[in-house]
N, C-alpha and C positions, 0 to 999 in steps of 0.2 A: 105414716112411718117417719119414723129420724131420718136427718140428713136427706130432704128430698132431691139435692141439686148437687150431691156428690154421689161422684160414681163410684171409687174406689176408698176403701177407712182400712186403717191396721189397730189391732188390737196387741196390746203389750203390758202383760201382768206387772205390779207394781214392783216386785219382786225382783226386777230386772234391771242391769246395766246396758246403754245401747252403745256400743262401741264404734260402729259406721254409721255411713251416712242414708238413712233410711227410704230416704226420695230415688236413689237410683236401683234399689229392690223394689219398691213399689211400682216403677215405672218398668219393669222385666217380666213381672206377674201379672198373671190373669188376663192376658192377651185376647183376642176375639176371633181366633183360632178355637178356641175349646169354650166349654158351659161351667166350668168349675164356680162356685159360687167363691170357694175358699183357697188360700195355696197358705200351705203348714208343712212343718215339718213331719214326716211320716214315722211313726212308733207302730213295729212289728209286733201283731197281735191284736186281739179285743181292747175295746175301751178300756181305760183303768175304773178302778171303784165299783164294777160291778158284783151283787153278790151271787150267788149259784142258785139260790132260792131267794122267791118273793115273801113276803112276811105271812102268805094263807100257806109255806110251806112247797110250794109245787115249783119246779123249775123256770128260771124266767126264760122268756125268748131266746132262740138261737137269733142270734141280731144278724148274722152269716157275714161278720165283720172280721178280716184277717188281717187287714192291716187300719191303724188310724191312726190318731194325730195328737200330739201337744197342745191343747187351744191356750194357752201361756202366750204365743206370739204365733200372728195371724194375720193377715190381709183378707180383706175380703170386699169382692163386687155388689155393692150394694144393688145394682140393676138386678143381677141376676140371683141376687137374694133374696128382693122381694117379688121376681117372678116366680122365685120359685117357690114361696109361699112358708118358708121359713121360718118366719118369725111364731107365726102359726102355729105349724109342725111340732117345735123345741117347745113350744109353749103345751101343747097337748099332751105329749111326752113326760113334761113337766107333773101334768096335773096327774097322770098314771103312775107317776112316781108314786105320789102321795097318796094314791089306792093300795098299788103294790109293794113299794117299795124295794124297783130294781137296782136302785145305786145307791151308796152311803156319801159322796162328795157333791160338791156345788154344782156347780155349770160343766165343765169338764165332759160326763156323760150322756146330758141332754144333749150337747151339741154335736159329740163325735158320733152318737146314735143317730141322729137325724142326717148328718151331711153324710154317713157309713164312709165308704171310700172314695166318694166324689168328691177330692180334694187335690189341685197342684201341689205336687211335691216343693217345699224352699229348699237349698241345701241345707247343710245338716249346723254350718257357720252360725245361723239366725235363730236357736235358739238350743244354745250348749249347755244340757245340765250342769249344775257347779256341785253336784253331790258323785257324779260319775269321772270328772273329768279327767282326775289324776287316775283312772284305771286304764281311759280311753288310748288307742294308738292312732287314729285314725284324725285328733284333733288336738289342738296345744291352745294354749288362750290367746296366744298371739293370732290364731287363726280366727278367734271366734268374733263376731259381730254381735252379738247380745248376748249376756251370761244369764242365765235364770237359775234361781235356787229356789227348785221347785219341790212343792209336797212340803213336808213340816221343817225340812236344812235349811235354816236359814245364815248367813254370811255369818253373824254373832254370836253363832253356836258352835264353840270351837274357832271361831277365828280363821276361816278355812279362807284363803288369799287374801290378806287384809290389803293388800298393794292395788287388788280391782274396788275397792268397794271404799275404805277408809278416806280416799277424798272427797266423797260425796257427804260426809255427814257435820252435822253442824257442831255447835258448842253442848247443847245439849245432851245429843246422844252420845258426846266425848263422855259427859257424868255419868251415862250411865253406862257404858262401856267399861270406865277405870271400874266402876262395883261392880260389876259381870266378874270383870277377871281375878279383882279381889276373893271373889266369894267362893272360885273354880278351885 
């Protein structure tokens, strides 16, 4: 397996801006009080992207998953990742996809299917949609420790808080930005 002599990895979609400092959440999660393989932030309801039927037609698995997770940003215990045979698991998963065809998106499914609800909750700061945020009451961006603009929103589509995003990009993307808005 990867990383044989690290205990603890975060995972953080490209997608994302990280606004703290990430060493003092990784060192608060996944403690050796509990078996959580992962801690994410929790999304009320089933996985996203799954479909109602498989592609022969017949309803896919009740997965008995009522609540999951974001896997956009992640930690996770590599020990008790690979005890728990993980890699394996999402990989099998994986290949039933391609028989049945339960999900229509990437990784996302495979992994929130397989880890179900056995996941430490992060607070809700570690990974803030940027497609919901100006609806939310519960969060302001000054709160947030990573933005994700998750699913197809991306920062340049619409220009949606140029003030988080616009000093990370180079000379380049300046060109093609000014033809973005030009052509809007």
């Amino acid at each position: 397996e990867f990383l044989p002599h690290v205990k603890k990895a975060m995972w953080i979609d490209s997608d994302t801006i990280v606004k703290c400092d990430v060493v003092e959440m990784a060192r608060s999660v996944l403690k050796d009080d509990n078996d959580y393989p992962i801690a994410a932030i929790p999304v009320e309801g089933k996985p996203k992207g799954l479909y109602t039927k498989d592609m022969y037609r017949n309803p896919i698995p009740d997965w008995g998953i009522e609540t999951s997770f974001n896997a956009g940003v992640y930690f996770v215990d590599l020990d008790r990742w690979r005890a728990q045979g993980l890699t394996e698991k999402v990989r099998e998963l994986a290949l039933k996809n391609r028989e049945f065809r339960y999900w229509k998106m990437g990784s996302q499914p495979p992994l929130a299917l397989t880890i179900g609800e056995n996941f430490e909750p992060l607070p809700l700061s570690w990974n803030v949609k940027m497609k919901t945020i100006d609806e939310r009451e519960d969060m302001t961006l000054k709160d947030a420790c990573v933005l994700h603009w998750s699913g197809p929103s991306k920062p340049w589509d619409g220009f949606q808080h140029p003030e988080e995003w616009l000093p990370y990009i180079d000379e380049s993307d300046k060109e093609y930005l000014d033809t973005a808005r030009k052509e809007e």
